[in-house]
N, C-alpha and C positions, 0 to 999 in steps of 0.2 A: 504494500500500500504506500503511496506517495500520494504527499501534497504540498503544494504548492503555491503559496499565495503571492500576490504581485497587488500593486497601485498605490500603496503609501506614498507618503510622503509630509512635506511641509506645507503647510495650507493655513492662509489665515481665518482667523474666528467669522463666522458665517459664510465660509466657504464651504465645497464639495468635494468630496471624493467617489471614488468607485474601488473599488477593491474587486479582486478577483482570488479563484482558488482551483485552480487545474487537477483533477484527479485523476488517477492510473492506480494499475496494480488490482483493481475492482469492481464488481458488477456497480458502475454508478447510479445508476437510474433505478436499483433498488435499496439505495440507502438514502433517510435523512439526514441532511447537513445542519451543523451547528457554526454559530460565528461568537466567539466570544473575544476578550479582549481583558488583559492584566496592566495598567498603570504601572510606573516603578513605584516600590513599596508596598503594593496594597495587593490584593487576590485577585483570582479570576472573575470576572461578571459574564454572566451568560446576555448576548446580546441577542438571540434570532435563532430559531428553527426552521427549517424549510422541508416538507415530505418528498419521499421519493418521488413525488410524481407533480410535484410543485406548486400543489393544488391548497393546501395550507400550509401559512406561516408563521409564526408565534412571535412575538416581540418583546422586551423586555419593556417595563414601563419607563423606565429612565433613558430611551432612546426612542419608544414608541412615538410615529410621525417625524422623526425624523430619518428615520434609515426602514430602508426596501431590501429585503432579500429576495434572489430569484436563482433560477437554475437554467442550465441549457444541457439536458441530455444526453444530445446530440453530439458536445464539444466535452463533455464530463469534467462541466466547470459549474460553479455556484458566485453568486456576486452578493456583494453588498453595496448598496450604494446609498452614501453617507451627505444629508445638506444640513446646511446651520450648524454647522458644526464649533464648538464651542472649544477653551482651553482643556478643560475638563475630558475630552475628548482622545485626550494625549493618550497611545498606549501603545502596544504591540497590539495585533488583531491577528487571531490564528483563526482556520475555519477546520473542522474535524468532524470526524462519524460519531454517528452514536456508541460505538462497538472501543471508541478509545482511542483513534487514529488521529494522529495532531502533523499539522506543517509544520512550518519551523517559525511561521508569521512575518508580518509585514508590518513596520513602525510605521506611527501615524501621529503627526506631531502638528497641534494647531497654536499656531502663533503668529502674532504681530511683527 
């Protein structure tokens, strides 16, 4: 199992991003994806669920409306796509299976 996240980066406060998350190694399109996300110093926060078939999403409330998860099958990739993005926002973002499979993440740093 591999993954692979991509899009971070530096972005200021009410700005956007997209993030993406490449999958291999696995039947995609029968697992749900998760997107969470670790600050330095603090734990992990689950941000976002997506089902295998892309049909529900689940949101955490502390980011609800502001971030969209979706999937493309097809490419056996999952996105998240981030606006208003605040300082608070700062973190690494990993996206992973339900089953325990993690990338390696992709920083995502908002600032002025």
């Amino acid at each position: 199992v591999q993954l692979v996240e991509a899009g971070g980066g530096l972005v200021q406060p009410g700005g956007s991003l997209r993030l993406s998350c490449a999958a291999s190694g696995f039947t995609f399109s029968r697992y749900s994806m998760i997107w969470v996300r670790q600050a330095a110093g603090r734990g992990l926060e689950w941000l976002s669920t997506i089902t295998d078939d892309g049909i529900n999403t689940y949101y955490a409330d502390s980011v609800k409306g502001r971030i969209t998860v979706a999937r493309d099958n097809a490419r056996n990739t999952v996105y998240l796509q981030m606006s208003s993005l605040r300082p608070e926002d700062t973190a690494l973002y990993y996206c992973a299976t339900l089953s325990g499979d993690w990338g390696q993440g992709t920083q995502v740093t908002v600032s002025s």
